[in-house]
C-alpha positions as CSV (number, residue, x, y, z in Angstrom):
1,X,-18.7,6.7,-23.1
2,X,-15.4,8.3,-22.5
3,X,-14.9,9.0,-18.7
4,X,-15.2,12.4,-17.6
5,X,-12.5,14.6,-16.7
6,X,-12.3,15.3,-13.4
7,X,-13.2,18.7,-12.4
8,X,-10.9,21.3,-10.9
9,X,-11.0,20.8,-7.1
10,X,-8.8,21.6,-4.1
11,X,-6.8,18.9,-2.5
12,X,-8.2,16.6,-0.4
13,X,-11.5,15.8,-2.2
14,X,-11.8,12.0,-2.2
15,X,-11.7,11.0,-5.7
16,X,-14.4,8.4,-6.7
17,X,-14.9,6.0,-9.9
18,X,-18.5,5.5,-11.1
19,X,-18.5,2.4,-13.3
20,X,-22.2,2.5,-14.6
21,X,-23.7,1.8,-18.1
22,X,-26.5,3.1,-17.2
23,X,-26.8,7.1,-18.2
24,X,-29.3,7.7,-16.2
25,X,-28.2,6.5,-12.9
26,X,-24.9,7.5,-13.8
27,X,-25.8,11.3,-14.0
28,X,-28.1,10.4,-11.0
29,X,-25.0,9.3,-9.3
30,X,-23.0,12.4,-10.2
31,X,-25.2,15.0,-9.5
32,X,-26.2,13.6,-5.8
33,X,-22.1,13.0,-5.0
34,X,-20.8,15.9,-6.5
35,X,-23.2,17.9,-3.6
36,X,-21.5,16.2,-1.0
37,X,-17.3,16.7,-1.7
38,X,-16.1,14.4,-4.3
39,X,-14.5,14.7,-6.8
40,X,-16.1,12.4,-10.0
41,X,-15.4,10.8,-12.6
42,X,-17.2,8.5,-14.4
43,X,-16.7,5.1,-17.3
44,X,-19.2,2.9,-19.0
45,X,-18.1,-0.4,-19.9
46,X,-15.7,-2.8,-17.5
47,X,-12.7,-3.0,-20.1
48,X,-12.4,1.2,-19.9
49,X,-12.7,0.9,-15.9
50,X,-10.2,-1.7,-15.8
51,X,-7.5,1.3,-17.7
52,X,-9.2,4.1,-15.6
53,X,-8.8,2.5,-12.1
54,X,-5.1,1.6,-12.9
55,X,-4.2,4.7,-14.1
56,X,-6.0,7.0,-11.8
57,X,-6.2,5.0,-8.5
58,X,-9.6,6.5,-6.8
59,X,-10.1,6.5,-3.3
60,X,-13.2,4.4,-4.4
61,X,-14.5,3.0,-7.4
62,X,-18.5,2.6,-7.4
63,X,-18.9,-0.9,-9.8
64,X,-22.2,-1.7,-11.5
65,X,-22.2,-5.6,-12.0
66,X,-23.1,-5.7,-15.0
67,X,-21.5,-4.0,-17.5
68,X,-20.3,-4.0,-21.3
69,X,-17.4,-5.7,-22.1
70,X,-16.2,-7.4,-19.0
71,X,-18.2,-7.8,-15.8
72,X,-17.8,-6.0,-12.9
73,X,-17.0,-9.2,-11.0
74,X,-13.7,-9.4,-14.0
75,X,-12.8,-5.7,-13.7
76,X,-12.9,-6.8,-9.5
77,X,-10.4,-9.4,-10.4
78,X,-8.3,-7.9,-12.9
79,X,-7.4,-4.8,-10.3
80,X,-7.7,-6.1,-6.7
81,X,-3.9,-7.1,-6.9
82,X,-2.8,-4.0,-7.9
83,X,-5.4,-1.1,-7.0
84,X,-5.0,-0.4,-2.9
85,X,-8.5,1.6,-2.8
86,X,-12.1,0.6,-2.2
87,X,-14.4,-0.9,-4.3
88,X,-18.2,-1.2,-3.7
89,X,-20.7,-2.9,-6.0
90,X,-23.6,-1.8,-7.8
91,X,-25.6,-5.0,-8.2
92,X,-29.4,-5.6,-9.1
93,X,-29.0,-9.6,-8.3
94,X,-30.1,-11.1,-5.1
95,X,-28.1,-13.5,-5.7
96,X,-26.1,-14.6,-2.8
97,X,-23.8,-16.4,-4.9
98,X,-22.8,-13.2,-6.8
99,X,-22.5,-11.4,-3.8
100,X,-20.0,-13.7,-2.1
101,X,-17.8,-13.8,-5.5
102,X,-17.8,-10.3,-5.6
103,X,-15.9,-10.6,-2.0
104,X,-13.9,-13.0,-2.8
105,X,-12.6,-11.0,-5.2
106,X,-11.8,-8.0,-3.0
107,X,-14.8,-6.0,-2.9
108,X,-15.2,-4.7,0.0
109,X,-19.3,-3.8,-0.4
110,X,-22.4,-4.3,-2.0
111,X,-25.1,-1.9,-2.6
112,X,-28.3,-3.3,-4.2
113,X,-30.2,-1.3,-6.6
114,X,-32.5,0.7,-6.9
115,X,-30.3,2.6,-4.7
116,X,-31.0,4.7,-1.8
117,X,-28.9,7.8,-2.4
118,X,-28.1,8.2,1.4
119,X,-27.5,5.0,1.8
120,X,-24.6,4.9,-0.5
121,X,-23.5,7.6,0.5
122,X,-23.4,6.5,4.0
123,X,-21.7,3.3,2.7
124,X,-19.2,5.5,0.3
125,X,-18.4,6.9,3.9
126,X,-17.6,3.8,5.7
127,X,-15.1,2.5,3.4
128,X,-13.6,5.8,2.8
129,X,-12.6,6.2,6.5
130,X,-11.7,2.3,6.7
131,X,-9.4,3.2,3.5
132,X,-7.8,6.4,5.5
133,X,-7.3,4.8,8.2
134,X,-5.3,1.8,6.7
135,X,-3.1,4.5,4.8
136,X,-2.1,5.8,7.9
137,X,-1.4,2.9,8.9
138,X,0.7,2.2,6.3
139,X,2.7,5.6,6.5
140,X,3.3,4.5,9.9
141,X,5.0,1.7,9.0
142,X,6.6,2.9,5.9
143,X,8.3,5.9,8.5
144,X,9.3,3.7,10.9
145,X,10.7,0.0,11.7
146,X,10.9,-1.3,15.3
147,X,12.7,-3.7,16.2
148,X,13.5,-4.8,20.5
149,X,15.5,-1.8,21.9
150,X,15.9,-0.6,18.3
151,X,13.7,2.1,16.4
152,X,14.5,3.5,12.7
153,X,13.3,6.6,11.4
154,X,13.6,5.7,7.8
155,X,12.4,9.3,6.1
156,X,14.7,11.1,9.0
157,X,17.8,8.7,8.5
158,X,18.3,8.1,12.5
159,X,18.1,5.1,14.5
160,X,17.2,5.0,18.7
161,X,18.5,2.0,20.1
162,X,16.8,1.9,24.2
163,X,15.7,5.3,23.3
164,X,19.8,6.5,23.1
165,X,20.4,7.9,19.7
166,X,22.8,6.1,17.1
167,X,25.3,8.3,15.4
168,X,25.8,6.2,12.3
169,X,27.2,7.4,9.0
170,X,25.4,7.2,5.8
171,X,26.6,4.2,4.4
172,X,26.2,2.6,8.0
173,X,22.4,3.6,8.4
174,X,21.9,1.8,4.5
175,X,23.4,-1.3,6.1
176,X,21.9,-1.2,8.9
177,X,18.0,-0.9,7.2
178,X,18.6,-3.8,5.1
179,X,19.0,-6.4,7.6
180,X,16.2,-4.8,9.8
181,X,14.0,-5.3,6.8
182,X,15.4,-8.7,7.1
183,X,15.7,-9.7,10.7
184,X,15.8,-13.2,11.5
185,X,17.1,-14.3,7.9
186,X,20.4,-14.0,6.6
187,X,21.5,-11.4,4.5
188,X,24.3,-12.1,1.9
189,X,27.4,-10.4,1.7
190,X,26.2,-10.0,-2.9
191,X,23.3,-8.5,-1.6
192,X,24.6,-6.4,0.2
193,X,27.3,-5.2,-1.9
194,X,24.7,-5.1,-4.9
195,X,21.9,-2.8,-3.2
196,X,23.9,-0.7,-0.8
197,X,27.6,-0.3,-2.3
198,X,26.1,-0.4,-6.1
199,X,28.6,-2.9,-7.2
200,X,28.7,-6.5,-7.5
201,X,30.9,-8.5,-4.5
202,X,34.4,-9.8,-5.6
203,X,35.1,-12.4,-3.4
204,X,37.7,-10.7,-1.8
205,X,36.7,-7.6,-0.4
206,X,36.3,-7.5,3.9
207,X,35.4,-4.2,3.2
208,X,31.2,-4.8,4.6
209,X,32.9,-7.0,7.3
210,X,34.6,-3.4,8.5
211,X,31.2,-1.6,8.3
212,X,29.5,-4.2,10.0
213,X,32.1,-4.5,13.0
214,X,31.3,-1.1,13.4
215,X,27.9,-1.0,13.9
216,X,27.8,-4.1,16.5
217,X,30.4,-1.7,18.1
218,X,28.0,0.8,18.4
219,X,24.7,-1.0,19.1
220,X,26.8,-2.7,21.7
221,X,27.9,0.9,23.2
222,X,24.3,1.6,23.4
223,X,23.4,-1.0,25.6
224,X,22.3,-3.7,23.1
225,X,23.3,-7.0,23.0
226,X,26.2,-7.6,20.7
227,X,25.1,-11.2,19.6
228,X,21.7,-9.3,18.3
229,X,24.1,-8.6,14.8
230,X,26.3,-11.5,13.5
231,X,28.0,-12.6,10.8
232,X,27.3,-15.9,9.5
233,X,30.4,-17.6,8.0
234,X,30.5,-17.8,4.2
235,X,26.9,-16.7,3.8
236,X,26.5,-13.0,5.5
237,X,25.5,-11.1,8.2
238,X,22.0,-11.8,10.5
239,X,20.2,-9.6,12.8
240,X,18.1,-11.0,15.2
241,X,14.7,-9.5,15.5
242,X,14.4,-10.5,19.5
């Protein structure tokens, strides 16, 4: 079976996979969760969840065991890597062994059938919030990156050194970023020249030794220690985390 199209919903329905061979429980499934704000879709055998998941990447993905084609425990595996949502198992085995695989391969639940409706739902809850929370998490990081004394808003472009704002220029900032994403390791002058200037590092060129100069100037001026940024002789430029 061909999964179904999701409906036309307003934003912010969670979006859940049901991977279920079973039509019965399947429309079971759909009919009980569609009551309660989600927005469904639904596949039959573990090859076409495997496409749907990676291509659609559901809050949640509901995964029946056992399944045509490849098992749910293979789907599990084939995804985890690269699908950041939840998945909860569907599993009519007792066995512990198949339960502790399925974790081990990044599910993060088991539900044993027959099912009780508001217990999966309950469960569907659980790792829906767990899965919210991490994303803000996430966006937290993603917006900002703190170092001692120095805090950059990466969507906004600014940096606060002791809470004092830095007036850097564009290029400055880009510089800047890339050896906070890499404080404590050394940062090569190619790299640099390669991911923030576009164009590949002559030899020659002091050019980044000038921007950098500039920016110690300034985190200096705001009250940080100047030794914090330094260049490393014939490799490239560190700044220390602490």
């Amino acid at each position: 079976m061909n999964a179904a199209p999701p409906s036309e919903s307003p934003p912010g329905r969670p979006r859940l996979l049901i991977v279920e061979d079973d039509d019965q429980l399947a429309g079971l499934l759909l009919e009980y969760l569609g009551q309660h704000g989600f927005e469904l879709s639904r596949v039959a055998n573990g090859d076409a969840a495997v496409r749907q998941i990676l291509e659609t990447s559901p809050e949640l993905v509901i995964l029946d065991l056992m399944l045509p084609g490849i098992s749910g425990l293979e789907v599990c595996r084939q995804v985890r890597s690269r699908y950041p949502g939840s998945i909860l198992m569907l599993t009519a085995s007792q066995s512990e062994a198949d339960h502790v695989a399925g974790l081990e391969l990044g599910a993060e639940d088991f539900v044993t059938k027959p099912i009780e409706p508001r217990v999966l739902l309950a469960r569907i809850r659980t790792q829906l919030r767990r899965f919210q929370g991490e994303q803000s998490r996430r966006a937290r990081e993603e917006r900002y990156l703190d170092l001692e004394s120095i805090r950059i808003d990466i969507p906004a472009r600014s940096v606060r050194v002791q809470g004092r704002s830095l007036a850097l220029t564009s290029l400055e900032f880009d510089v800047l970023l890339m050896l906070a994403r890499n404080a404590g390791s050394v940062v090569e002058r190619d790299t640099l020249y390669s991911e923030v200037l576009k164009t590949a590092y002559d030899g020659i060129d002091r050019g980044m030794d000038v921007h950098v100069s500039r920016i110690r100037r300034k985190l200096q001026n705001a009250g940080l220690d100047p030794g914090r940024l330094k260049s490393v002789r014939g490799a490239g430029y560190l700044l220390v985390g602490q």
